[in-house]
N, C-alpha and C positions, 0 to 999 in steps of 0.2 A: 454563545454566552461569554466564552473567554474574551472574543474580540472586543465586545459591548463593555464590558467590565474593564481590561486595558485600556481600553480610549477614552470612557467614565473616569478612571482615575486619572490617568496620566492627564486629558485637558487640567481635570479640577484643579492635580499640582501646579500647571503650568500660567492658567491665569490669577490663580492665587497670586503666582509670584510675578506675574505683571501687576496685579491691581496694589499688591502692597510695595512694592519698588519701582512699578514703570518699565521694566527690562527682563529680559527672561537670557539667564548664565546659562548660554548653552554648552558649554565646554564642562560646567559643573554637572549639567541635568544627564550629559552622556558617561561622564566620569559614574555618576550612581548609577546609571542603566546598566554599565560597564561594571561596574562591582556587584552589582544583583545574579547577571546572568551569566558573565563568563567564564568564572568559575568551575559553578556546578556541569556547565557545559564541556568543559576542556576533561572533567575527570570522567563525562562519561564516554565521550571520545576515547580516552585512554582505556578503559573499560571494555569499549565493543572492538576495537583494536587488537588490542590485547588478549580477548580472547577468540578473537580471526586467527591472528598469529598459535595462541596457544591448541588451537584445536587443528590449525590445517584446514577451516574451512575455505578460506581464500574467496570470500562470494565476491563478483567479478568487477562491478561500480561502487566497492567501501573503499577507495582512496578519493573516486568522485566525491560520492557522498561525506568521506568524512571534510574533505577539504571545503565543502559548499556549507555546510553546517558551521564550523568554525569560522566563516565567513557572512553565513547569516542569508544568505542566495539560495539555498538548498531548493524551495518551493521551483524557481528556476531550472534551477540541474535536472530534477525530478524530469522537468519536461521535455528540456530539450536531448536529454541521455532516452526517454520512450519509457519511463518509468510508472507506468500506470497506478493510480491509487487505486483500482478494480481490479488487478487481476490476480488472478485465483489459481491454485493449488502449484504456484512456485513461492520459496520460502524468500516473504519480502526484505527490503531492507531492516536492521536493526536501529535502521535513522529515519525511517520513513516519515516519524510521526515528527519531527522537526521543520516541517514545509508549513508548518502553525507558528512556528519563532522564530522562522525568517520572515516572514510578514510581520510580524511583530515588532521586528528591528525596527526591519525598512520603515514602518510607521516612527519607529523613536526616532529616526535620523531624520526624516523630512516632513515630519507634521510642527514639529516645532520652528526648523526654520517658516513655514507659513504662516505660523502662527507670529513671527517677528517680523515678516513683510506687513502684513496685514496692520497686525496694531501695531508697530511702531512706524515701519517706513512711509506707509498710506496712510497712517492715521486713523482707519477703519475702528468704528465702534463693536460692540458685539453683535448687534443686531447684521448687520453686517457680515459680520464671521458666521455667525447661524446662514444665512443666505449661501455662502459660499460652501459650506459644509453640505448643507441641504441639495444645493444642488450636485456635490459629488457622491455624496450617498445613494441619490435616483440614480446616477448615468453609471455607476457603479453596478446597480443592482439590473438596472437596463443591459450594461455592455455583458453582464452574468446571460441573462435571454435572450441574446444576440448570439454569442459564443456556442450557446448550447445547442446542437444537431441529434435531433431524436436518433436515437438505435446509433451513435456512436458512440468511443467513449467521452465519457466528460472532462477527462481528466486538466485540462487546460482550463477550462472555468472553474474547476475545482479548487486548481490549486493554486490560481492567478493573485496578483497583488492586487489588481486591478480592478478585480471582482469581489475581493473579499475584503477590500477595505472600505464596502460601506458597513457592515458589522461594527467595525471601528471607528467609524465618524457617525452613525447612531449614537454609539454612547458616548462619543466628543459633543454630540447636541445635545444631551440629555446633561452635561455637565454644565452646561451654557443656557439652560433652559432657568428663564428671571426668577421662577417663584418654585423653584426645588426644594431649597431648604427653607421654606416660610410653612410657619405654622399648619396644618391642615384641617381647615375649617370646616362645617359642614356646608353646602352648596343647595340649595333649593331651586324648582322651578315651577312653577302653575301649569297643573293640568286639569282641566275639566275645572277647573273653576279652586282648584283645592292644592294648594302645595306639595308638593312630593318632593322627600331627600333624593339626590342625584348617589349613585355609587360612592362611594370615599375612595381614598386611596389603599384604606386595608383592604375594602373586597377588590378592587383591581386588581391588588398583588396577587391574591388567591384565584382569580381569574387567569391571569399570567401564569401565573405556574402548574395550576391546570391545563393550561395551554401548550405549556412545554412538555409536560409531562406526557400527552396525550402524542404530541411530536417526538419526542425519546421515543415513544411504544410504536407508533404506528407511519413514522417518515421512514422510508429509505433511499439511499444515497445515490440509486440512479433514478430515483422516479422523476419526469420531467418537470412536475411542478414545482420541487423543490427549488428547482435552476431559475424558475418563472414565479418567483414572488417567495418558495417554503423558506431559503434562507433569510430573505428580508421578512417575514413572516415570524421566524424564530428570533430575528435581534431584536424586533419591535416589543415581542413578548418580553424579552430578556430586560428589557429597557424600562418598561412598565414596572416588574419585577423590583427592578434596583429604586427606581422613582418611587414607588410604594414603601420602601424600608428604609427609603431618607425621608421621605414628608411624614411617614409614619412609625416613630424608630421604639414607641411602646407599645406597639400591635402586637396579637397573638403569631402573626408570619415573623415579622423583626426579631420576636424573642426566640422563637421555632431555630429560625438562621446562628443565633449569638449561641445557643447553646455550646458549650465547651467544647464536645467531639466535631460538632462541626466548625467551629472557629480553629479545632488545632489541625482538620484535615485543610483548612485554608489557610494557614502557616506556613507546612510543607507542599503544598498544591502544586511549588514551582517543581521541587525533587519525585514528585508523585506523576508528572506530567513527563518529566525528562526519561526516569527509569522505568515506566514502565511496560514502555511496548519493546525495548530490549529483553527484557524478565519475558515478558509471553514470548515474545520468537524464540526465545533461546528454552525456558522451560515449555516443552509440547510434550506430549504422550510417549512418543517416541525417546525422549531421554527422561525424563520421570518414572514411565510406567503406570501416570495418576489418570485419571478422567475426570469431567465432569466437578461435582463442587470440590471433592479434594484438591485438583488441580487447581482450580479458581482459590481456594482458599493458600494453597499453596503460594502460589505467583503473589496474591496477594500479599501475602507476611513477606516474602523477599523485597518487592517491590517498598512498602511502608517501612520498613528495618534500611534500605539504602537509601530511601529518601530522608527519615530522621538522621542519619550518620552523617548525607550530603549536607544539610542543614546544622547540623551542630558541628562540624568541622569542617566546611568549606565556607558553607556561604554564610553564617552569620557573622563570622570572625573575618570574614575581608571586605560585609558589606558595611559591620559596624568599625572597621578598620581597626579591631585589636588586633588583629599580626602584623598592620602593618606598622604597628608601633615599637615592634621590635627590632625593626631597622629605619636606617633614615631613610632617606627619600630617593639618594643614589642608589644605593643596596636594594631597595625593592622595585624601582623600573629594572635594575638592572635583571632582578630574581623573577620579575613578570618577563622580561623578553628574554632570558632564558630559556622559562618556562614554555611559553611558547612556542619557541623556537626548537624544543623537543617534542613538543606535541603535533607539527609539520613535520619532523625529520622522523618520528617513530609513524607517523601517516603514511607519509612517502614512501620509505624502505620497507617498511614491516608487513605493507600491504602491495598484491596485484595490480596492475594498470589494466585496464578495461579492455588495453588489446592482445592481451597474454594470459588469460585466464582460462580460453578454450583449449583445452590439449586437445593434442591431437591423437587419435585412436593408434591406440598401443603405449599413453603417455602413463607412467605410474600405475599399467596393470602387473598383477603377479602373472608370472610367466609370460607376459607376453614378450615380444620381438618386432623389432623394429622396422622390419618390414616383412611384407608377404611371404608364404615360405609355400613351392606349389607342390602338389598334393603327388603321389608315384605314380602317377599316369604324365607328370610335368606341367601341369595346367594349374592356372588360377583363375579361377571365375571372380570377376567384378561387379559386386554387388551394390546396389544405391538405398539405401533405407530411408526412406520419407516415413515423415510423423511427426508428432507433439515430442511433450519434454521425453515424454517415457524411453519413444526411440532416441533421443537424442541421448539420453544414460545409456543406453546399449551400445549405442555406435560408440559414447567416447571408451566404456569401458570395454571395447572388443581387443584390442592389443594381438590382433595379428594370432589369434590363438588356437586357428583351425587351421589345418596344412589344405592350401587349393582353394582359399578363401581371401581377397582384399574387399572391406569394407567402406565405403565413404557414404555420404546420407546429405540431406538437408533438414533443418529445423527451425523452426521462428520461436522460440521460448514466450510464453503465453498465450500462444495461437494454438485451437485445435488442428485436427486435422485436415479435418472439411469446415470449410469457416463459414459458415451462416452462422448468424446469431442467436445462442440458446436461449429459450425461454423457461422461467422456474417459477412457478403461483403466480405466474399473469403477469412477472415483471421480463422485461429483457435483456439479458447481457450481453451488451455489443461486444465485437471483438475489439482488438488494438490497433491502433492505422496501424500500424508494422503489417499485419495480418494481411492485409491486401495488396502490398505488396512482398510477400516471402513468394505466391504460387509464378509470378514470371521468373522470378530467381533463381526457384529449384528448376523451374523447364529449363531456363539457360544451362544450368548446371549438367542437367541430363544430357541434351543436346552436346555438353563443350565434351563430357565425357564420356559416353559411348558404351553404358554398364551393358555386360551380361544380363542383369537381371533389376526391375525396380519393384522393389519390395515396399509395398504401404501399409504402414498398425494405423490402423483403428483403435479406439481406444477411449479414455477416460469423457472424450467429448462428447463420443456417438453416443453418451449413457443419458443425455439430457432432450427434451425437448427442442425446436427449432424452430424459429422462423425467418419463412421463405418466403420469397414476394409477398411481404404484408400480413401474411398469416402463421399460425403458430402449426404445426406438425406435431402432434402429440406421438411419443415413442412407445412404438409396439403395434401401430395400426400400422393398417395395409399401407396407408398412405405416406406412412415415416420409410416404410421399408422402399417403395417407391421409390422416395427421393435418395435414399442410398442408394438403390441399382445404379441411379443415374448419374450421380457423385461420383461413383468408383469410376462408369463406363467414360464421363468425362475427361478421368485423369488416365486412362487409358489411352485415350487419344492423343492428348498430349505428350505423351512419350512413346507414343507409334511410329516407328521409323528412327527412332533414337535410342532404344532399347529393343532389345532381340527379345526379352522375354520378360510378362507383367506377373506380379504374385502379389496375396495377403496373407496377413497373418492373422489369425484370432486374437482377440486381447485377452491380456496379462489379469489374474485376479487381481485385485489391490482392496486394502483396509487401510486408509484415510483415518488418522486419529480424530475424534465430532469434536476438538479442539481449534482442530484450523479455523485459518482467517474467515475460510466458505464457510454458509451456515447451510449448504445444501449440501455438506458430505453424505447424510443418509442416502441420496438419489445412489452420489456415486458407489458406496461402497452396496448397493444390493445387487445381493449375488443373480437374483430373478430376471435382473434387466440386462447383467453380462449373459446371462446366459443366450436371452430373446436377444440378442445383438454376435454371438459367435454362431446362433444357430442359422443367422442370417446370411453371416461370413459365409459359411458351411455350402448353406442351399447356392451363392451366387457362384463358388465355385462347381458345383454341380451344373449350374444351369449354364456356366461356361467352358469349357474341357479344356481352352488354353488358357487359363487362370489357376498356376497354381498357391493351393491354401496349404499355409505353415501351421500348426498345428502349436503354435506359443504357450497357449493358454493349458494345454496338456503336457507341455514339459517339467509345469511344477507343480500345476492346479488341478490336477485330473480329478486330485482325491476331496478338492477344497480348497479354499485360501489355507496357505501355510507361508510361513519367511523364514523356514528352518530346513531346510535338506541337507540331508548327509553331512549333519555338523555345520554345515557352512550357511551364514545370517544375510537373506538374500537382499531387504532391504532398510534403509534406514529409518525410513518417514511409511510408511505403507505402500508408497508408488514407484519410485523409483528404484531401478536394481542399483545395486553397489556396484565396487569394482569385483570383488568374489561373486557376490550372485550373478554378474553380469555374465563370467566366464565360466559359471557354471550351465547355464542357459545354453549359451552360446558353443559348449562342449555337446548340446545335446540337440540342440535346432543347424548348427553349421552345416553338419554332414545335408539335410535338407537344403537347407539355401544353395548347396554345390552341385546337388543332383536336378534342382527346381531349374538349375539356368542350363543346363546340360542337353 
């Protein structure tokens, strides 16, 4: 709907100002593009910046991201950095949702030059431009169902220019369409012998927005149809919609639309759009302590209180140009590239570069030590920890803190452990190309290094359904547990001969605030399904006597999910251990992991 509406407007301004001058000022149409949106965007840069810096979170692509955002590319960076807009229970970007206004750009910069090849240099009528249009809107919506590969991610057609700028050249032909703004008369046609009114344009609109509305409630964003007509499906609607509240601008929908709360939520729409998927990432359960509608209600009034502020002191006063009437014209490029120019240098410095953001185990733990220290027998066992994120917070936060213990591990952040693709109410979630290739990685790994011992968690993945060659594995039959034997006994092999001794561990409880981005955190956080999945752990070390089971899930959870031992706040978000819980864990499972490779 935003695209269709952006490309709606922005043609209508732009042949307006062919048809009444013959010439389209494009140095002027970017100067307002440029006073609309850069503003509001440089301060919330400054904002999610700022509090990177102020909090120590340091997440590990917001110098990428900020720098691809201020440059209007981001949708790009997204893809080629491996940034999935699917994946789930790592905290996403604070910028994510700007891969929507960098297509946005891109469309300002080079739809209007087309639009000056066309009618001015070729001489091209409109009817013409609609042809041209039309035809990049199908191969648009085409190259969308090319792109798209069942049970992968989508992410590349998702967030493509390429794909989504027929959304945007919809509503550039719905502005170019002859008889839009002509009167809306009624239409007849003979049937059976007897005239019948044809629809008008007000019930269309109500048809449309029924349409959409049914889309809101019941599309989701990997179902494959969407990729195969649902989005071109959605702008047509959207298109209809708009077409109906211009042919028809005293209909019951038109006035529904004009009402004041909804005309002042499309005022600030542009600061509503910008703040508020920072406001959610940043306000979650975990730092409020809210849930559910308070929360909602919460996020909400921050997000509309920053987006009014954004708007009555950033953007209206530099788009209607009162500040800059306060200096000349020297003073203020000079005050804009200034300005700028601290908004790169406080980017650059003030934030991580993508390839220094891993510590390395033992970086910034309390007590820990810099390197190994071997236990009074003089020995250190060489442990390897494979897993998802979870092991990946243990390994960074172990810090050398068991005498007769070195830790190293592998991890693909976004990737389960065992990578078949989950299944949740009959939809699929692929995993991330990364995902298939992490498992040759970690084998090299094993291979280069020669551990004592290779330890695998199980964990937040094995809590979901699966599908395996073509079918779904429902979790807790015979036949899910099946393919975990086989899963484990697999990666057993591959590190036979490279590892002297194989172990599991039980997984960790976790409580997932029902806030996150997943709307399947109830799967995750029931206790009923950890439990059928460590009892499973349990029996395979039974049924194997050289498989030994660590015992994770009882060093903090024996009694229950808790994130509170002995004073010390094990984790932040419900999944991940801290650096304190990590070393508390890890004070209590070491001593195992040293006797397990022994």
């Amino acid at each position: 709907m935003f695209f269709v509406l952006s490309g709606f407007l922005i043609t209508s301004l732009l042949v307006r100002e062919w048809t009444r001058t013959g010439r389209i000022a494009l140095r002027a149409f970017w100067m307002r593009r440029a006073r609309r949106l850069l503003p509001a965007v440089v301060l919330v840069l400054l904002a999610v910046v700022s509090y990177d810096v102020a909090t120590g979170a340091h997440q590990p692509l917001l110098r990428g991201d900020s720098l691809a955002t201020l440059g209007y590319v981001s949708n790009w960076w997204f893809m080629v950095s491996d940034q999935s807009y699917f994946s789930q229970f790592l905290e996403p970007s604070p910028l994510r949702h700007t891969w929507s206004l960098a297509i946005e750009e891109q469309f300002y910069l080079v739809f209007p030059l087309l639009l000056v090849l066309l009618l001015g240099r070729l001489r091209w009528g409109l009817r013409r431009v609609r042809a041209v249009l039309l035809v990049g809107a199908v191969g648009s919506a085409a190259l969308m169902a090319v792109l798209y590969q069942p049970l992968t991610d989508p992410s590349r057609a998702y967030y493509g220019s390429d794909t989504r700028v027929q959304a945007l050249l919809v509503g550039a032909l719905l502005a170019l369409a002859p008889s839009l703004t002509a009167p809306a008369a009624p239409v007849f046609t003979r049937l059976n012998g007897r005239l019948v009114r044809l629809p008008g344009a007000a019930l269309l609109g109500w048809v449309a927005l029924a349409g959409l509305v049914a889309m809101f409630v019941g599309a989701r964003e990997l179902s494959p149809w969407m990729y195969r007509g649902g989005f071109t499906l959605a702008a047509l609607l959207s298109a209809v919609l708009v077409a109906s509240v211009s042919r028809a601008p005293r209909s019951a929908l038109a006035r529904l639309l004009s009402l004041r709360p909804v005309v002042a939520v499309g005022i600030v729409s542009y600061g509503l759009y910008l703040w508020h998927w920072p406001v959610f990432v940043v306000l979650g359960h975990d730092r409020t302590g809210l849930d559910g509608v308070p929360l909602l209600a919460l996020r909400l009034a921050v997000t509309a209180l920053l987006a009014v502020l954004s708007y009555r002191l950033v953007e209206e006063p530099v788009r209607t140009q009162r500040l800059q009437r306060r200096f000349t014209p020297t003073q203020w490029g000079r005050a804009v590239a200034a300005a700028m120019a601290a908004v790169v240098a406080v980017t650059v410095w003030g934030t991580p570069s993508a390839l220094s953001v891993s510590p390395t185990p033992g970086e910034e733990v309390a007590g820990g030590r810099p390197a190994p220290v071997p236990d009074a027998q003089g020995r250190i066992v060489k442990a390897f920890l494979l897993g998802d994120s979870q092991a990946y917070a243990m390994r960074t936060h172990y810090g050398n803190t068991v005498d007769g213990l070195a830790v190293t591990g592998s991890t693909e952040l976004g990737c389960q452990t065992l990578l078949a693709d989950r299944s949740i109410d009959g939809q699929t979630y692929p995993s991330l190309p990364a995902c298939a290739e992490w498992e040759p990685r970690w084998t090299e790994e094993v291979a280069r290094e020669k551990p004592d011992l290779v330890v695998m968690m199980l964990g937040l993945g094995e809590l979901y359904d699966r599908r395996v060659d073509g079918r779904v594995l429902t979790f807790g039959t015979p036949e899910y547990r099946a393919w975990l034997d086989r899963e484990i006994d697999r990666r057993r092999q591959l590190v036979d001969g490279k590892a002297r001794r194989f172990a599991l561990t039980t997984a960790l409880c976790l409580d997932i605030s029902a806030d996150a981005a997943n709307p399947t955190t109830s799967i995750a956080n029931d206790p009923r399904r950890l439990a059928w999945l460590n009892d499973t752990i349990r029996a395979y070390g039974r049924e194997h006597p050289e498989v030994t089971v660590l015992d994770l899930f009882g060093t903090v959870c024996a009694n229950g999910y808790t994130n509170e031992v002995d004073g010390v706040t094990l984790r932040d978000d419900g999944l991940h251990l801290n650096a304190r819980g990590a070393a508390l864990v890890w004070a209590r499972i070491g001593p195992q992991v040293v006797e397990a490779a022994s």
